[in-house]
N, C-alpha and C positions, 0 to 999 in steps of 0.2 A: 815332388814333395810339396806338400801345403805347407802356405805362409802360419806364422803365428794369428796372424788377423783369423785365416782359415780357422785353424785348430781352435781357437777363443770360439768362434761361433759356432762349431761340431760341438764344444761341450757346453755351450747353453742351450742348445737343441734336444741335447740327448740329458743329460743331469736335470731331473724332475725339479721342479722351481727356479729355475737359475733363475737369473735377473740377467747376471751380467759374469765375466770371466778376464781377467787381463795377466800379463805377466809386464812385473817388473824389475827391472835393472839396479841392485841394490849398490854397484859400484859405484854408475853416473846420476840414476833417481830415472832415468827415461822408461818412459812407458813403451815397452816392444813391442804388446799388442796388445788387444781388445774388441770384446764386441761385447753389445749389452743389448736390454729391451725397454731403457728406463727413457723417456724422452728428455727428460732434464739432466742428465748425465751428459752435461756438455766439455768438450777439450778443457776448460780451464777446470773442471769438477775432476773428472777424470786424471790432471797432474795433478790435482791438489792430493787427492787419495793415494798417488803413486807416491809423494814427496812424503805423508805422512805415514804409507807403510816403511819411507828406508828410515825416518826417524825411529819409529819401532825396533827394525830389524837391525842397523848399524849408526843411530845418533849416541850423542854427546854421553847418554845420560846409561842407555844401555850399555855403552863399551867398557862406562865408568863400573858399571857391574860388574860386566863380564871380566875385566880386569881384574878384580879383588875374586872373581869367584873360580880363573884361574892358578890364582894362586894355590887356591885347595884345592884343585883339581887337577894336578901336572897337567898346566898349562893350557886347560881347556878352552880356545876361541870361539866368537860367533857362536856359540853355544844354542842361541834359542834358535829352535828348526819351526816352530807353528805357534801361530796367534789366534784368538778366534774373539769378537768384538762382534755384541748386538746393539741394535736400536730398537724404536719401539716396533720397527716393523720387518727389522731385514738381521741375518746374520752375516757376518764375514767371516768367511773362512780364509787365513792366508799361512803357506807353506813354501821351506824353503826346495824348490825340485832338487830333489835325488841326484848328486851328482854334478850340480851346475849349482857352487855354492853362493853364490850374488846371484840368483835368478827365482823370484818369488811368485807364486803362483796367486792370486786373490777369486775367491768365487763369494760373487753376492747372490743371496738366497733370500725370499720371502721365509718368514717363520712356518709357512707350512710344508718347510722340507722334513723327511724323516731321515 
């Protein structure tokens, strides 16, 4: 069975534009794997983006949300399943995997993906 490092770099390989691919640990914030082609994408780059997708995905401010929006919702949690965040040159795609509900999936794309 391939490690997640593995699997991170079969789908920058194969996913036209990637940059880069990682999953992250929305529990603890740790970064399980990754592979990228960015050379400035260094270890401390790399947890800072993991730390700032779990603030997205379960911080202070979303939970504050999601709290009030299961109220109208019988009791809907963890509610948001995907984010998608550009700059001026790259997109982020990030998703919560199917089934493995703390386990976030991030793919960075140049803007010339279709």
């Amino acid at each position: 069975m391939a490690s997640i490092n593995e699997l991170c770099k079969i789908a920058v390989e194969e996913i036209e534009h990637a940059l880069a691919v990682g999953i992250v640990d929305l529990s603890s914030g740790l970064l399980l794997g990754v592979h990228h082609t960015i050379p400035y994408f260094t270890p401390n780059f790399l947890n800072a983006v993991a730390a700032a997708a779990v603030d997205m995905f379960r911080g202070q401010s979303i939970s504050a949300v999601e709290a009030q929006y299961s109220e109208s919702q019988s009791g809907s949690t963890n509610a948001l399943r995907e984010a998608y965040l550009g700059t001026t040159k790259t997109y982020h795609f990030m998703s919560i995997i199917p089934g493995k509900k703390n386990a976030l999936a991030i793919l960075i794309s140049n803007k010339n993906i279709s």
